[in-house]
N, C-alpha and C positions, 0 to 999 in steps of 0.2 A: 371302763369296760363297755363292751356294747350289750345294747338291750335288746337279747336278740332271743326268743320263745327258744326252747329245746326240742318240741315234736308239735309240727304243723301241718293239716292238711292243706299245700296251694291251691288257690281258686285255680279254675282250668274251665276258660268260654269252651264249650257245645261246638265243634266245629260240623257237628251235624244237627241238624234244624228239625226237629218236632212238629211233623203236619200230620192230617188223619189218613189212615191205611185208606186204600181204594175200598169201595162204597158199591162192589158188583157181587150180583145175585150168587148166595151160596159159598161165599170166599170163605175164609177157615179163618178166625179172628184172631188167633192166634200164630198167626202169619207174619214175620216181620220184613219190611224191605227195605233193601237199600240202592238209593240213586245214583249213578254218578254223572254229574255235572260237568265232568272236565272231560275235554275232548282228547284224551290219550287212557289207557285204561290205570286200575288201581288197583295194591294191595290190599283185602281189607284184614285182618286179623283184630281177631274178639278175643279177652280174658276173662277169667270166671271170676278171677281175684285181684285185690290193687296189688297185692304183692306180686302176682304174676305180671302183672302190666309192668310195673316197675324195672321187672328183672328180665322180664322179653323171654319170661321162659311160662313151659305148661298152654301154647296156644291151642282156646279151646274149639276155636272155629277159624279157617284160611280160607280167604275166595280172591278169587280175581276177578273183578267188575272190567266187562268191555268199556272203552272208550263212550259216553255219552248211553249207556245203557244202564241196566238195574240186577238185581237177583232179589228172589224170592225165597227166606228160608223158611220152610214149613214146618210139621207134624210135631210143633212144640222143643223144636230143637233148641230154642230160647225161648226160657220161661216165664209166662207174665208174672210181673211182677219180682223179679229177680233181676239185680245189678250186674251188668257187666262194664269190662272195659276195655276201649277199642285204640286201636291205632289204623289210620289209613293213608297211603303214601304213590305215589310216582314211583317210574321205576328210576328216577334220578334224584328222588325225596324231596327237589325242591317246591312241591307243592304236597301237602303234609298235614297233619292236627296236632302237630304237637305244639299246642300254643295255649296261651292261659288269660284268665280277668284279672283286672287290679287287685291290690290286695283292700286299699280303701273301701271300700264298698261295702256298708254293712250290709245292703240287701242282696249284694251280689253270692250266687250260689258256689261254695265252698267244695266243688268235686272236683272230680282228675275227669278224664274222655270218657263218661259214660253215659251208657244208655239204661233203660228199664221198660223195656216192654209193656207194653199196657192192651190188651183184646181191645182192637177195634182202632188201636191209636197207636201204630207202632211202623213208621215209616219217617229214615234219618237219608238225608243229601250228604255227599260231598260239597265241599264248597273250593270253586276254582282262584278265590280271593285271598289262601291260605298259602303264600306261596314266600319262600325265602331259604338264606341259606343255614338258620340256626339250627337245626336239626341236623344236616350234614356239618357243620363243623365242630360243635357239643356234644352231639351223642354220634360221630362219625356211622350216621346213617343208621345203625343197626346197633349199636352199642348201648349200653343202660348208664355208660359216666364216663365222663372224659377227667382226665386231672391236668393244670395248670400250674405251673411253677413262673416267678418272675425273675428277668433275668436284667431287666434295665428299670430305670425310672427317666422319665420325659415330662420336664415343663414346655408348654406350649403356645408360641406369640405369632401374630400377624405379620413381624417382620424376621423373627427367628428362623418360622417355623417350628419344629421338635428340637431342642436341646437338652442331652442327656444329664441326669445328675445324679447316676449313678454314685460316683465318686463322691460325692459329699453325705451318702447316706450313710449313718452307723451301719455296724454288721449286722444288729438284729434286726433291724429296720428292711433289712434285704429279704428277709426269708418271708416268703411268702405264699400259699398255695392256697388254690381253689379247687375240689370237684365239684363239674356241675354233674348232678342229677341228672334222669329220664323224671323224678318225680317233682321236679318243678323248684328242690331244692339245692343251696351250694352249700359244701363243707367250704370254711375258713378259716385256714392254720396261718399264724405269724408270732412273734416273738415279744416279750415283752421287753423292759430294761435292763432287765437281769437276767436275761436270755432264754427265760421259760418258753416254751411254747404254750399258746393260746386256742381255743377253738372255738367257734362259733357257726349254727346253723343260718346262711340265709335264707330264708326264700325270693323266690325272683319270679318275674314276669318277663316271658316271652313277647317281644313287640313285631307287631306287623312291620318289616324292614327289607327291603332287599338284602343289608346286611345281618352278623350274628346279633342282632342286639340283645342281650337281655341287662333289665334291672331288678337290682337288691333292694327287697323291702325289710325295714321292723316290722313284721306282724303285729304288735300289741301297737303301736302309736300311726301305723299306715306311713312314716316317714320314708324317702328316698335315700338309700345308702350308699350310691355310685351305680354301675356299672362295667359290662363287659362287652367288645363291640369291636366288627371286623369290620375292613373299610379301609379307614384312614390312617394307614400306619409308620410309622419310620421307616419300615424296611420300603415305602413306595417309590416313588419317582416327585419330584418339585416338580410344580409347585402345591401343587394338590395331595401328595404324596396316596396316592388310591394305591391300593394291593389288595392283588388276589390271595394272598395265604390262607388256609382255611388253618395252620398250625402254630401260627399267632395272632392276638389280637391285645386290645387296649384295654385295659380295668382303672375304670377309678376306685377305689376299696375305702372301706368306712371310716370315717376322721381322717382324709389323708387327701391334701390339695392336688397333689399331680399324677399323672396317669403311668404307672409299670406297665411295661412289656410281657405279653406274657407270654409261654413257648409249652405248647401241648406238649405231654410224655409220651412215650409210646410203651 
């Protein structure tokens, strides 16, 4: 069985950078701003609650940031010292926050996208460095879960290339599902020998990728449990096999040597 915690908060890196609010005569110190860095402009939306963040519902504040400009929220619209949580995106999402820290890290800090205001120290960046396509094809841009079903299995050699082995897998051994999350977490269904179904929470890290990468962690031992990751797929072209699908991609899954196919639901 895997050893896999039942209810985890995912580390999630600050995709907005903590410097001090502007330092000019009479400013309201409970002011908060925000940068934007990238030269095209941004969504920004703030939640009051991680349950709202999670569910992309209840948005407690929506702006749109010009291209390389800022806004200024005032008269305590965001209260010092109160949590919130943010999402901020392109209007093509491939530049984004939804990205997260290792899980290894004991000192690494344990939140989802938030902020917390502080009087006098309350000014967060975009960053133009946060860019890929895991957010468009996991959470299909605006979605809070995506679910994955596998429909092949592929061992994989330098002179094979992908060779399917589907056909030699028992039947239980076939069923397989993931959701990912918006909350950093995957649901894990599959079958055991006696054709029960199994479930298991991952949690995963989002990697800086041109492609979908994310990897499954054990929370309790910081071990790596596979992955999930668009790119390189069977359905490509040799010799390389690249593909654009944003509605399949390749999972390694836990105890298990070769990579399923896996084919978004709709």
């Amino acid at each position: 069985m895997l050893r896999i915690k039942n209810l985890i908060n995912a580390p999630l890196l600050l995709c907005m950078l903590l410097l001090s609010a502007c330092g000019k005569d009479g400013a309201d110190d409970t002011e908060v701003t925000f940068v934007n860095r990238i030269g095209e402009p941004v969504t920004l939306n703030v939640y009051g609650s991680i349950d709202d963040y999670k569910n992309n519902s209840n948005v407690y504040l929506t702006q749109t940031i010009a291209a390389s400009d800022k806004i200024i929220v005032g008269e305590g619209k965001l209260k010092p010292g109160q949590t919130y949580f943010m999402d901020w995106y392109t209007e093509n999402y491939t530049i984004n926050n939804w990205f997260n820290e290792r899980f290894n890290d004991a000192n690494a800090e344990r939140d989802y996208a938030q902020i917390k205001p502080t009087p006098g120290n309350s000014t967060y960046f975009t960053d133009p460095l946060y860019k890929g396509l895991a957010r468009g094809v996991y959470l299909e841009n605006t979605k809070s879960q995506t679910e994955w079903n596998a429909v092949d299995y592929y061992a994989e050699s330098a002179a094979l290339g992908f060779e399917s082995k589907w056909s030699t897998l028992p039947e239980y051994k076939k069923y397989k599902k993931i959701i990912v999350r918006k909350d950093f977490i995957a649901e894990y269904e599959y079958k055991d020998s006696l054709g029960s179904i199994q479930k298991a929470l991952l949690p995963f890290k989002v990697h800086h990728a041109d492609d979908a990468y994310i990897e499954f962690f054990d929370d309790i031992t910081g071990r790596s449990l596979g992955q999930m990751t668009s790119g390189r797929l069977p359905s490509g072209t040799r010799p390389d096999y690249r593909s654009l699908s944003r509605d399949s991609v390749l999972a390694l899954l836990p105890d298990l040597d070769f990579k399923f196919l896996m084919v978004k639901q709709k």
